[in-house]
C-alpha positions as CSV (number, residue, x, y, z in Angstrom):
1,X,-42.2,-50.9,23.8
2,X,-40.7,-49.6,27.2
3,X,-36.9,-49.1,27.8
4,X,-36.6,-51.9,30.8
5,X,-34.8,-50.3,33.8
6,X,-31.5,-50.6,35.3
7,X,-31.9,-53.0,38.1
8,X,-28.7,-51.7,39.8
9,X,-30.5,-48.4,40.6
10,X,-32.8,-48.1,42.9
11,X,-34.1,-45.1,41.0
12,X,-35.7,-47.7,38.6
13,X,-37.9,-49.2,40.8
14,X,-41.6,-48.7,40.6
15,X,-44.5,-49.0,42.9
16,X,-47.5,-51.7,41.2
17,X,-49.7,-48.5,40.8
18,X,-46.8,-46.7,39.3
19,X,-46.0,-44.2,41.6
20,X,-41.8,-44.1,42.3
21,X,-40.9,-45.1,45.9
22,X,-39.9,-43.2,48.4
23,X,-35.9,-44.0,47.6
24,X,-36.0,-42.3,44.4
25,X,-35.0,-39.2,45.4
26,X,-32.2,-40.3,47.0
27,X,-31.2,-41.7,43.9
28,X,-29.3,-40.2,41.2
29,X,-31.9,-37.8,38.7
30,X,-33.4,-39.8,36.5
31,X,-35.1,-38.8,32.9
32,X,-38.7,-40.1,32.4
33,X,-39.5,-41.2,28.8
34,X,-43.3,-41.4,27.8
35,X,-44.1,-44.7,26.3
36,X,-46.3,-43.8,22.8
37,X,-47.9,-47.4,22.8
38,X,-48.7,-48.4,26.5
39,X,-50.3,-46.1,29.2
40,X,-47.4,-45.8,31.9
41,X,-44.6,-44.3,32.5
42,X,-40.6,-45.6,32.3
43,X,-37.7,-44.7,33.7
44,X,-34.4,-44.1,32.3
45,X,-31.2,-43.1,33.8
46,X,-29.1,-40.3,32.3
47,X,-26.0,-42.3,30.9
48,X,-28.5,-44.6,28.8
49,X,-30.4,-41.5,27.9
50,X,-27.2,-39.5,26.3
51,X,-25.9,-43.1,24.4
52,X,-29.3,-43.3,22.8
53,X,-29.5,-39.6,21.7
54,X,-25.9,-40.2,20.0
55,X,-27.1,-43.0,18.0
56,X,-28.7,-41.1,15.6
57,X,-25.5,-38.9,14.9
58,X,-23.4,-42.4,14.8
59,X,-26.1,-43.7,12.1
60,X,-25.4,-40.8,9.8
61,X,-22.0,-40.6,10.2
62,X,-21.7,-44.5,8.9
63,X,-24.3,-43.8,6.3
64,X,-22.2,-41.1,4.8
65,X,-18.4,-42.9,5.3
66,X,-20.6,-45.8,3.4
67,X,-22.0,-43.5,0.7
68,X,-18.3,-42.0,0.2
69,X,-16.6,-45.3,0.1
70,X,-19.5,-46.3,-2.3
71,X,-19.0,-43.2,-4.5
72,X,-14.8,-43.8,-4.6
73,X,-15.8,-47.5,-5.6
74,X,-17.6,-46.3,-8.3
75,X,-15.3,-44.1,-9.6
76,X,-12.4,-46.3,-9.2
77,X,-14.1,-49.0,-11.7
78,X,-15.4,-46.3,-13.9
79,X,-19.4,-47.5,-13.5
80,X,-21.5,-44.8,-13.6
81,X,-24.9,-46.2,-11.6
82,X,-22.3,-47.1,-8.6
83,X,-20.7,-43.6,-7.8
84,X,-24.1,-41.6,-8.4
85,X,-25.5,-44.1,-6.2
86,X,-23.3,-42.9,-3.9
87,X,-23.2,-39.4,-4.7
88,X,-26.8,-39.0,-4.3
89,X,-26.9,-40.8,-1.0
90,X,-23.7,-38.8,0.2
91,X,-25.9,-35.9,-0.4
92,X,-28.8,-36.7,0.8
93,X,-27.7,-37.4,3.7
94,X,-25.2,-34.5,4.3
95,X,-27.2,-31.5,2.9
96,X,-29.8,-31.9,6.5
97,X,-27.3,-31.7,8.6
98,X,-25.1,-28.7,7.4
99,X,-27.7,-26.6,6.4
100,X,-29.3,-25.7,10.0
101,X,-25.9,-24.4,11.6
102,X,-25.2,-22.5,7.7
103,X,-28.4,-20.7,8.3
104,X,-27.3,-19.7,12.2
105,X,-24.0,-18.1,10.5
106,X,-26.0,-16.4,8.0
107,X,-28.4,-15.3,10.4
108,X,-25.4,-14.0,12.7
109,X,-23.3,-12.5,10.2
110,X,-25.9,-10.9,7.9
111,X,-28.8,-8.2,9.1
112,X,-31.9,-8.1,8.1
113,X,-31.4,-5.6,5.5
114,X,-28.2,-7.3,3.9
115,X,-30.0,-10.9,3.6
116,X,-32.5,-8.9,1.8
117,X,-30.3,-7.6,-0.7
118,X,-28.3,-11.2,-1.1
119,X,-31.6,-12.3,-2.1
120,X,-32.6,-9.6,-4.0
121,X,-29.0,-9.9,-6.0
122,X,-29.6,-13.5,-6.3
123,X,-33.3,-12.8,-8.2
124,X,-32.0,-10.5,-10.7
125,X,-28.9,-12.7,-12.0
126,X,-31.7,-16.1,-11.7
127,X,-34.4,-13.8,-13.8
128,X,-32.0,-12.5,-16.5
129,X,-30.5,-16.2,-16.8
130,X,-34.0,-17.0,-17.2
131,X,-34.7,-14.7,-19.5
132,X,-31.9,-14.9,-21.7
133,X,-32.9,-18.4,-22.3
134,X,-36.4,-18.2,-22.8
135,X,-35.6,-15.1,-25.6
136,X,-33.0,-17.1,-27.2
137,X,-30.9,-14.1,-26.3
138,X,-27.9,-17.2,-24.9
139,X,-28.2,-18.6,-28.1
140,X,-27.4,-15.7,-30.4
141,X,-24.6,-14.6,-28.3
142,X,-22.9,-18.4,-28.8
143,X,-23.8,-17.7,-31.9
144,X,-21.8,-14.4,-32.0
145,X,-18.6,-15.6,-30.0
146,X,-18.5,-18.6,-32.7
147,X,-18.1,-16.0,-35.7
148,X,-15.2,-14.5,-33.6
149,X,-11.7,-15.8,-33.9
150,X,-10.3,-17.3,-30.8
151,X,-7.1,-16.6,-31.0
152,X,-8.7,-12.3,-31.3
153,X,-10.7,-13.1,-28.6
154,X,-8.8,-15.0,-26.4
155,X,-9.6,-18.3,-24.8
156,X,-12.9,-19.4,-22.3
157,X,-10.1,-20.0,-19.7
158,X,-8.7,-16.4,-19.7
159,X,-11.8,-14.9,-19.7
160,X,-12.9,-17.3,-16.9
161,X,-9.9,-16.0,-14.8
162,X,-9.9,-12.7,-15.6
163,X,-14.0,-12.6,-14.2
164,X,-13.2,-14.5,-11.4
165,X,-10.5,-11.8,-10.6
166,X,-12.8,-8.9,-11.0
167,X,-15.1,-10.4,-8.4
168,X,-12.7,-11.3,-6.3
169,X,-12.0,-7.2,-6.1
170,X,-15.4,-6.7,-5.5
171,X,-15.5,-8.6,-2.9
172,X,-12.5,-7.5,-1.4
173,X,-13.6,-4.1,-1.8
174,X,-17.2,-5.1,0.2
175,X,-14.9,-6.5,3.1
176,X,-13.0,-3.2,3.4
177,X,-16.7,-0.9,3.0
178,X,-18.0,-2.9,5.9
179,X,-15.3,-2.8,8.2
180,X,-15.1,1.0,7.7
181,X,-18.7,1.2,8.7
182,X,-18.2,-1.5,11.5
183,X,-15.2,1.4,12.7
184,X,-17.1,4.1,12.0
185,X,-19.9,2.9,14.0
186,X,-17.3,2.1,16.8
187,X,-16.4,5.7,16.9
188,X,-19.3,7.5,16.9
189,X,-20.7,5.1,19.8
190,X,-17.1,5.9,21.5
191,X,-17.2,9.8,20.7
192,X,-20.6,9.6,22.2
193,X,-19.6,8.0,25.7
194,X,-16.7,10.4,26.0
195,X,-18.7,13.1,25.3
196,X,-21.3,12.4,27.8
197,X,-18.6,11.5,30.4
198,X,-17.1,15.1,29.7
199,X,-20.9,16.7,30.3
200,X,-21.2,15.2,33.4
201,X,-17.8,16.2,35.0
202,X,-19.0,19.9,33.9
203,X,-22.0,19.1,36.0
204,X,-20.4,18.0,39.0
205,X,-17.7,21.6,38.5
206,X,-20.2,23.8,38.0
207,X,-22.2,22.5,40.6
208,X,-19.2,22.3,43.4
209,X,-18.8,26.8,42.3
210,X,-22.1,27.5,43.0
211,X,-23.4,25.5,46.1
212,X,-22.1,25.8,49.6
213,X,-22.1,22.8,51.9
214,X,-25.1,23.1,52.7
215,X,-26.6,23.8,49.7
216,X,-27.4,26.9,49.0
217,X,-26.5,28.8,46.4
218,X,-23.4,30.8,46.8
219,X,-21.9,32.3,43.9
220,X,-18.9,35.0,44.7
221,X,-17.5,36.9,40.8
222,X,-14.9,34.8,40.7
223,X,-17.0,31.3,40.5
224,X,-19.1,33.0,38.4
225,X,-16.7,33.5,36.1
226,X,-15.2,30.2,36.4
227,X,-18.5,28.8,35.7
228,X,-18.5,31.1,32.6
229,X,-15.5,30.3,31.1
230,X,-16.4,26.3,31.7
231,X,-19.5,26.7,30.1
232,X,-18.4,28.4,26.7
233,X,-15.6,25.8,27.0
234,X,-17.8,23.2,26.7
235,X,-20.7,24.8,24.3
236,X,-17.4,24.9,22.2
237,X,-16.6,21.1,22.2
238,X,-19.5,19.3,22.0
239,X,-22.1,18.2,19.1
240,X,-25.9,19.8,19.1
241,X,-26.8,17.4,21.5
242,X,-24.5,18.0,23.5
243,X,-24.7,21.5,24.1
244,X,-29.1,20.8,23.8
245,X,-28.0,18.9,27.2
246,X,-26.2,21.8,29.1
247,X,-28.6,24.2,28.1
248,X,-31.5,22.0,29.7
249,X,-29.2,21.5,32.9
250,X,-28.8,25.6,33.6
251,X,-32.2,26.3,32.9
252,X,-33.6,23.9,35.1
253,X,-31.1,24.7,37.6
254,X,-32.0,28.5,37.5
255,X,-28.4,29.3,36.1
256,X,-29.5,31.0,33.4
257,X,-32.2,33.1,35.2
258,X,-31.5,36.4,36.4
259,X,-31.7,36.2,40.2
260,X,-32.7,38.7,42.9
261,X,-30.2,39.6,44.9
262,X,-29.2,41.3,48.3
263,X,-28.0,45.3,48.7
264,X,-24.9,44.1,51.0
265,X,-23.2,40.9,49.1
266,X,-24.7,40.4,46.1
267,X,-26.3,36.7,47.6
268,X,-29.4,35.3,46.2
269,X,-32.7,36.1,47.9
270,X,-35.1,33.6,48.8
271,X,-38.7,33.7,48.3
272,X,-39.8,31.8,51.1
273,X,-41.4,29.0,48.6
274,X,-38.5,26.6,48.7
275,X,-37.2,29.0,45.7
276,X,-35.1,32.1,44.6
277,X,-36.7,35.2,43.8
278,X,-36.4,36.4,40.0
279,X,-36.0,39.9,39.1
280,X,-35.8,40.2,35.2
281,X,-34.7,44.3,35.7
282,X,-31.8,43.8,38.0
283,X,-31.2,40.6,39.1
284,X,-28.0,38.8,38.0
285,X,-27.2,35.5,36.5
286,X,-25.1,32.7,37.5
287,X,-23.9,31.9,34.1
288,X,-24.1,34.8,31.4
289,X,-24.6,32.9,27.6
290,X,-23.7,35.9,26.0
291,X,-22.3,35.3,22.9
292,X,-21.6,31.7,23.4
293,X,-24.4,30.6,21.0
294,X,-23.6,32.7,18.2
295,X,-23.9,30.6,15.1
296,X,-24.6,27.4,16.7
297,X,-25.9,24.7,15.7
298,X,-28.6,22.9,17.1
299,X,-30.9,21.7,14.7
300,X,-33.1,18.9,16.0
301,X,-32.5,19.2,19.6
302,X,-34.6,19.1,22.4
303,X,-34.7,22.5,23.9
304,X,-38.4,22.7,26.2
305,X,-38.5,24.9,28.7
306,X,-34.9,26.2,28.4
307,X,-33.7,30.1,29.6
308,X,-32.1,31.9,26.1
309,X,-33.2,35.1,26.9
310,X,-30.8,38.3,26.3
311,X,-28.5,35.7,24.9
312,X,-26.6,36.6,21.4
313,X,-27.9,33.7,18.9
314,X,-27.4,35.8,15.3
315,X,-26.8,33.3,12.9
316,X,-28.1,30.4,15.1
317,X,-29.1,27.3,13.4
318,X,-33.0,26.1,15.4
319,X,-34.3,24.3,12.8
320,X,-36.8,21.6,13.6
321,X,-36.1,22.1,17.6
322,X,-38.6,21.5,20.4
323,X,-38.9,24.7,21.5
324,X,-42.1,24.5,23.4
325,X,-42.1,27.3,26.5
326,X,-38.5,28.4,25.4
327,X,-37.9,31.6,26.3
328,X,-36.4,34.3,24.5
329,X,-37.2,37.5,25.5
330,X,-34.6,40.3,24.4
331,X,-32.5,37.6,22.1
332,X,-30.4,38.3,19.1
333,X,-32.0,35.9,17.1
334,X,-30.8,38.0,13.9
335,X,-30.9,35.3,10.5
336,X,-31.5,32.7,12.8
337,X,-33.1,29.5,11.6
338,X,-36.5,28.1,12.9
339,X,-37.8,26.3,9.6
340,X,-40.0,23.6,11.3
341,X,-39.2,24.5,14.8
342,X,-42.0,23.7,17.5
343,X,-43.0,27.0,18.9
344,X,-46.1,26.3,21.1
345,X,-45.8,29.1,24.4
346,X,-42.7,30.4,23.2
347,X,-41.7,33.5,24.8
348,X,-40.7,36.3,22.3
349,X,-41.7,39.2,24.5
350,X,-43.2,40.6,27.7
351,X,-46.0,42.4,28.6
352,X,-49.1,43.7,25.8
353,X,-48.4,42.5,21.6
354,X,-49.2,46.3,20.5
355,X,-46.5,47.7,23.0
356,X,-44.0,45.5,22.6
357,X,-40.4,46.2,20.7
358,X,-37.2,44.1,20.2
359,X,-34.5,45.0,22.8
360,X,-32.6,48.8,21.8
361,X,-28.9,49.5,23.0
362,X,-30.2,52.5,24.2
363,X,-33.5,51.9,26.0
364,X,-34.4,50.5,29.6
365,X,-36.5,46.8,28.9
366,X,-40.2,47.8,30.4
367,X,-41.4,44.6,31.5
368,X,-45.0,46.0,32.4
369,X,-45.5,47.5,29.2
370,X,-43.3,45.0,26.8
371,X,-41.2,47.8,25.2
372,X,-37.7,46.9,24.6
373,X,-38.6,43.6,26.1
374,X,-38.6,41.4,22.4
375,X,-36.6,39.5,20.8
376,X,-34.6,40.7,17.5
377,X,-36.0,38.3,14.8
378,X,-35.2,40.0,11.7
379,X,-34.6,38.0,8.4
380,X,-35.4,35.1,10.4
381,X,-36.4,32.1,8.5
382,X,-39.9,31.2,9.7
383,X,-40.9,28.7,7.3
384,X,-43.1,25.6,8.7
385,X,-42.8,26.5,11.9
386,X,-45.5,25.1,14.2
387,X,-48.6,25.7,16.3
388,X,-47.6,29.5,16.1
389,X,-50.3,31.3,17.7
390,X,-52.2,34.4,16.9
391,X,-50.1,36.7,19.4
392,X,-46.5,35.5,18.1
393,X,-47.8,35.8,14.4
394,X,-48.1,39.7,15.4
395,X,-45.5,40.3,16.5
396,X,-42.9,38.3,13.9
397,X,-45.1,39.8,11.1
398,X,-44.2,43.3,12.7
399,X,-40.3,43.1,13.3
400,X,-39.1,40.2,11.3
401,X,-38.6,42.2,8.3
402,X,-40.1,42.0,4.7
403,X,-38.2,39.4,3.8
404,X,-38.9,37.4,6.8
405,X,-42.7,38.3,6.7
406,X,-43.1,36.1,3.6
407,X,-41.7,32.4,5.6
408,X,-44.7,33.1,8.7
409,X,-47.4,30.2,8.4
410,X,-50.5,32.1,7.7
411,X,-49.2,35.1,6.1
412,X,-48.9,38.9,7.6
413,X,-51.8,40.3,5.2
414,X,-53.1,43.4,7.1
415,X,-50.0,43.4,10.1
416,X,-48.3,46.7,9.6
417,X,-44.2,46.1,8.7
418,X,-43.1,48.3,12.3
419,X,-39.3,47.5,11.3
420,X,-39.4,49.8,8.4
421,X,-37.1,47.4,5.8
């Protein structure tokens, strides 16, 4: 049956083909209803609209004051059909409506993994009930508590307090183990944004020493070491991320590389490719690493394409790092750690495998030939490294030390041990 319309509003008028006249949108908006029985269309202004969608709500409300009144009734003259009646209709009727915005607040306040285990918790205590029962395992332990003396034992009551006490201390001790790990989460997600912030104003410093306004790079001994002491500064402060980050930043910017540089004042030279010229002999670095990796950690990190050559990492701790086109040529890498480390075009050396050495105190690197150009990898821990190829095998297997030789993937059967120990 259709709603009949509001004659007041013009809104409610209708054509005979039942199209809506040209008025209606002058009107105020209207909500169409679909009649289920007849083929066209009615319309309903919003006011009516919202009273109808609340009579529902009002229906249940008086069905359950009814049922409650009902229920008290029963109760008050002691019959028992009148206040289940009114129990079970109470409810019935209330269990529908409380259970959708229950499940939201679960939902909310629960993750994944925690309604899990609430369910999980809930299974085991519903199958040992069950089990107890169907063993007769309940009965034999009534059984049991009967033989005792109650005054020995103590009454159902005490022991019924005394359980609800313990688990009201385990749940109190729940509230406090998630709010620690709500804080702790809090902190690490604030130590992390501080962090960054403080990387990116070393940026911006080290940036501001070495460029001129227009540019170019323009580094006098004094920024340099500025820029040096800023940098060990913040390789100092900062997690294995963190100092994975600056250590991609000065590589890419060329900080790290040694530069070409003028007879006169010591400036940069071009290379007439948009670029600076590199000179691995005698050019000079921006920013000098030397011993600011020593024993760091960095397990994990992301360090592609990153400039660690002649840089003192003894003690270093590369495990499982992306170390793909890393280069470290002449590097202390003395008990350093690369167990599972990517090391796909990783640069240990220059020049020729059979003429290459590990950097001396006392030599002159020959980048032509490779001697004196390698890294120092002995007792380094090789073990799972990956995509090694043929060349690096070589030359690990011939200065890493007998110790060292047994971690290489792929063994050093038939590579002479050139270290000597």
């Amino acid at each position: 049956m259709t709603i009949p319309p509001d004659p007041q509003s013009p809104a409610t008028v209708e054509s005979p083909n039942g199209s809506a006249p040209d008025n209606l949108t002058k009107a105020k908006t209207p909500t169409i209803v679909t009649n289920q029985t007849h083929s066209h269309l009615s319309v309903l202004p919003l006011g009516r609209r919202t009273n109808i969608e609340n009579a529902p709500n009002s229906a249940l409300t008086r069905i359950t004051l009814s049922a409650i009144a009902i229920l008290i009734v029963g109760l008050t003259i002691g019959n028992f059909w009148i206040g289940i009646s009114g129990a079970i209709v109470a409810l019935l009727v209330s269990v529908p409506v409380i259970i959708p915005p229950l499940q939201k607040v679960l939902y909310e306040a629960l993750s994944p993994v925690e309604r899990t285990r609430f369910v999980a918790v809930f299974a085991i205590i519903a199958s040992l009930t069950g089990l107890a029962n169907l063993t007769g395992v309940n009965k034999r332990l009534d059984e049991f508590l009967n033989r005792i003396d109650s005054d020995a034992f103590g009454s159902l009551a005490e022991w019924t307090g005394a359980l609800g006490q313990i688990l009201i201390a385990v749940l109190a001790v729940y509230i406090a183990w998630r709010q620690y790990v709500i804080s702790k989460d809090l902190t690490i997600q604030q130590n992390t944004i501080t962090q960054q912030q403080t990387i990116d104003a070393y940026f911006q410093g080290v940036s501001d020493l070495a460029l001129d306004d227009e540019g170019l790079l323009e580094d006098w001994p004094q920024e340099r070491a500025f820029s040096e002491g800023r940098t060990a500064a913040i390789l100092g402060s900062v997690d294995a991320s963190g100092k994975a980050k600056v250590l991609r930043f000065l590589s890419q910017s060329r900080l790290l590389t040694p530069l070409k540089r003028d007879r006169h004042l010591g400036r940069p030279m071009l290379d007439g490719n948009g670029g600076y010229q590199e000179d691995r002999t005698y050019g000079v670095r921006v920013i000098e690493l030397n011993v600011m990796l020593a024993g760091a950690d960095l397990a994990g990190t992301d360090l592609r394409w990153t400039e660690l050559s002649d840089s003192n990492m003894v003690r270093a701790n590369l495990s499982n790092c992306d170390l793909v086109k890393a280069n470290f040529s002449r590097t202390i890498l003395y008990e350093a750690n690369l167990a599972g480390a990517d090391l796909k075009s990783v640069r240990f050396f220059y020049g020729k495998q059979e003429t290459a050495s590990p950097r001396s105190r006392t030599h002159h690197p020959d980048y032509r030939t490779g001697a004196y150009t390698g890294a120092v990898i002995e007792s380094v821990n090789f073990t799972g490294v990956l995509r090694l190829d043929d060349e690096q095998r070589q030359y690990c297997c011939a200065w890493c030390g007998e110790d060292s030789r047994k971690t290489i993937p792929g063994g050093c059967e038939g590579i002479p041990n050139k270290l000597g120990r």
